[in-house]
C-alpha positions in Angstrom: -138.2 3.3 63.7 -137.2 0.3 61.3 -133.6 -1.5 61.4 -131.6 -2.8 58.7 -129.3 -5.7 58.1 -126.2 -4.5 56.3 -124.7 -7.8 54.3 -121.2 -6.2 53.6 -120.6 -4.5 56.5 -122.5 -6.8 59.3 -123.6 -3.5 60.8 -127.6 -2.7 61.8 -128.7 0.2 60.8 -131.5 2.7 60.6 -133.9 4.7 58.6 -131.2 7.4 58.9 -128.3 5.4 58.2 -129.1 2.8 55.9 -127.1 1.9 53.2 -128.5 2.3 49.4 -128.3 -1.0 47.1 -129.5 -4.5 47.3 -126.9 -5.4 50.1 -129.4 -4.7 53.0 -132.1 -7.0 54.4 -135.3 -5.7 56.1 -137.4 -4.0 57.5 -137.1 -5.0 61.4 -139.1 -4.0 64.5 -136.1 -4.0 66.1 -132.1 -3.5 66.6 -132.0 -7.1 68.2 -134.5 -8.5 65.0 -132.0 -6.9 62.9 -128.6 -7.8 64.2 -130.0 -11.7 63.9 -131.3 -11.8 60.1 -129.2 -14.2 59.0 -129.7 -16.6 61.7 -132.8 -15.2 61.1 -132.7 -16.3 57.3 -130.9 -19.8 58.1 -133.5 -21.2 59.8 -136.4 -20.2 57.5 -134.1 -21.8 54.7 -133.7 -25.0 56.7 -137.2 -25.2 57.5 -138.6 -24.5 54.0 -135.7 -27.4 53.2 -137.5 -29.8 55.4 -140.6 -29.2 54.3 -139.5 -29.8 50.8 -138.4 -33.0 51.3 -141.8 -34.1 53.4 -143.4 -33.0 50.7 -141.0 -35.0 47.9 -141.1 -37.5 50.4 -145.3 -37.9 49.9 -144.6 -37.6 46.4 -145.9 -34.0 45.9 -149.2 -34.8 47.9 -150.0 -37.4 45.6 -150.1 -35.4 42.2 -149.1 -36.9 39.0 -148.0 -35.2 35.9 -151.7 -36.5 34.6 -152.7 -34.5 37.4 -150.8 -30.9 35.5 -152.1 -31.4 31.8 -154.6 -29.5 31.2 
């Protein structure tokens, strides 16, 4: 069975159950997987952030805009 995060309603739900429209975020293994998608989603955000700004940081691996033109 797969679990759904409902956005608006903060509810998990199910194959059975789930809400139609963009306002659901899954598939999960689980009801526990589920009922922590955002916290889920938060941390993937902040870790994509922080690799962002290692990366700006290195100045883009070392690429120049010579480096883009073709």
């Amino acid at each position: 069975m797969q679990y759904w995060y409902n956005v608006d309603s903060g509810q998990v739900e199910t194959d059975e159950t789930k809400s139609q429209g963009a306002h659901v975020m899954g598939p999960y293994a689980s009801q526990d997987e589920a009922s922590r998608a955002l916290q889920s989603a938060r941390e993937r955000t902040e870790q994509w952030d922080a690799e962002d700004r290692d990366w700006n940081a290195r100045g883009g691996a070392g690429i120049t805009d010579e480096d883009l033109e073709d």
